[in-house]
C-alpha positions as CSV (number, residue, x, y, z in Angstrom):
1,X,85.7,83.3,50.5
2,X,84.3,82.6,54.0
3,X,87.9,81.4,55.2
4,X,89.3,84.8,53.9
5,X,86.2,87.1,55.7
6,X,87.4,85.0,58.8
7,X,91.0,86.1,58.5
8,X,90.2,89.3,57.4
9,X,88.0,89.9,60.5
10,X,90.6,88.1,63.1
11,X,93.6,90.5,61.3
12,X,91.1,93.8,61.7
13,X,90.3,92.3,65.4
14,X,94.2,91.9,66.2
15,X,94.9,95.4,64.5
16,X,92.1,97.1,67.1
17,X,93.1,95.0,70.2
18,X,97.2,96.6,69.3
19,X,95.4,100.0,68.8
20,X,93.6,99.5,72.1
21,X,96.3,98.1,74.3
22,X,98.3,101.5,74.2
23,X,94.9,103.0,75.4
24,X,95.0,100.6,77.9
25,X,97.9,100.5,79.0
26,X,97.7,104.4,79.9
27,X,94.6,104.1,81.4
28,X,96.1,101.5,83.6
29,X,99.2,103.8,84.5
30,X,96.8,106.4,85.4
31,X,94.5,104.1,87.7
32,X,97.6,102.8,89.5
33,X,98.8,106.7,90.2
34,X,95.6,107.4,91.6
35,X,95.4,103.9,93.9
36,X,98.9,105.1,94.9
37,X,98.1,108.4,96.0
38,X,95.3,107.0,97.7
39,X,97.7,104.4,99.3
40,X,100.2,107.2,100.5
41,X,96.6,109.2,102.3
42,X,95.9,105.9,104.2
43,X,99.5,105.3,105.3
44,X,99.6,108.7,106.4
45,X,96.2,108.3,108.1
46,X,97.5,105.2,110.0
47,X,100.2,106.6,111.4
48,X,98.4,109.8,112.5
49,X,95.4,107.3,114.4
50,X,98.7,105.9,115.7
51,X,100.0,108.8,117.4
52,X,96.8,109.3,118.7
53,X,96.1,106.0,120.3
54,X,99.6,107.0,122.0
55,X,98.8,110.3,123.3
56,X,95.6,108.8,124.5
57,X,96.9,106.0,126.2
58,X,99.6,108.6,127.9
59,X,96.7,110.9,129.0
60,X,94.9,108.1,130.7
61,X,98.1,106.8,132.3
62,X,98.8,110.5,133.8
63,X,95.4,110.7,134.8
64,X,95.5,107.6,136.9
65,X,98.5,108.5,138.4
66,X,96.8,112.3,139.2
67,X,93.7,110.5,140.8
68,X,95.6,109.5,143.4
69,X,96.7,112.6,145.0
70,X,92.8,114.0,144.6
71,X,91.3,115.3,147.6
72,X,87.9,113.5,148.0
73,X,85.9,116.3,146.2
74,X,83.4,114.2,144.8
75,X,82.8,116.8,141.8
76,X,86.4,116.6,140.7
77,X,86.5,112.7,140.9
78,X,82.9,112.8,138.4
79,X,84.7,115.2,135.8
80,X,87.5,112.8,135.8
81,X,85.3,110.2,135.8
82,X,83.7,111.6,132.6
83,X,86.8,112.9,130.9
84,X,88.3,109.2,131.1
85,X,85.4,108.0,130.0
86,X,85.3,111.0,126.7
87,X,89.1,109.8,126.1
88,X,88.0,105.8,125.6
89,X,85.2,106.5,123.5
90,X,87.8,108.6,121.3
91,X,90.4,106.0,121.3
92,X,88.0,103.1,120.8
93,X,86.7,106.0,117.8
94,X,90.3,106.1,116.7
95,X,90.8,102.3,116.9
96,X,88.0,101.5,114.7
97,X,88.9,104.2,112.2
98,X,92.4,103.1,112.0
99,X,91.1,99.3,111.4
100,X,89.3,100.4,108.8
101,X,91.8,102.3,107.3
102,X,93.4,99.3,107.4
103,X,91.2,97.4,105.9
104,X,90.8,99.6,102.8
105,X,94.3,99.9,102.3
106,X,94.8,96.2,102.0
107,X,92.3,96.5,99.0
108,X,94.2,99.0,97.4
109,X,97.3,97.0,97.8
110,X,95.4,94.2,96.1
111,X,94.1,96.6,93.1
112,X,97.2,98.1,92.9
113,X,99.0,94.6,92.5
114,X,96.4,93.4,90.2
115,X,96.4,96.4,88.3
116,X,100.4,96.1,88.3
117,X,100.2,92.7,87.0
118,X,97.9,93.3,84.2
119,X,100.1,96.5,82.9
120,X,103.3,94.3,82.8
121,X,101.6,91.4,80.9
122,X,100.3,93.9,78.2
123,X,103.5,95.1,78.1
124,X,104.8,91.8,77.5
């Protein structure tokens, strides 16, 4: 009678695990949606911080190249001096931001492969 309690319970336990795995699997589907939506922000972030770090790096460029023809008004040369140094601490701003956008979007790739992974094998 025990050997038949112990069947019974593993056939009840399989019965709830194929109940469960639908539940699962749709609460899998709905996790990797959301990882990809946060995925697309990021990338879209990225490139944005990339564009940026462009239009930074031109400003600075053009600015050099403007120094040069300055008269010596040493109040002109100081609010250069000053923007340059504004436009560095927002690129360097923009760098870190992007690296960490980085960063967080390899963990997303890694959830969303995981994630991927596991929802094929249930499906399995």
């Amino acid at each position: 009678e025990a050997a038949r309690l112990t069947e019974a319970e593993a056939a009840a336990a399989a019965k709830a695990r194929q109940q469960a795995e639908p539940n699962q699997v749709e609460e899998d589907r709905l996790h990797l949606r959301q990882l990809h939506s946060q995925l697309q922000q990021l990338i879209h972030a990225a490139k944005v911080t990339g564009e940026l770090e462009a239009k930074a790096a031109k400003a600075l460029s053009e600015g050099a190249d403007e120094r040069e023809d300055l008269p010596g008004g040493l109040d002109e040369v100081l609010a250069y001096q000053t923007l340059v140094a504004r436009l560095r601490s927002e690129l360097r701003w923009e760098k870190e931001r992007r690296h960490s956008c980085d960063e967080a979007l390899e963990t997303l790739r890694g959830s969303y492969g995981l994630l991927l992974s596991r929802a094929l094998r249930v499906r399995k």
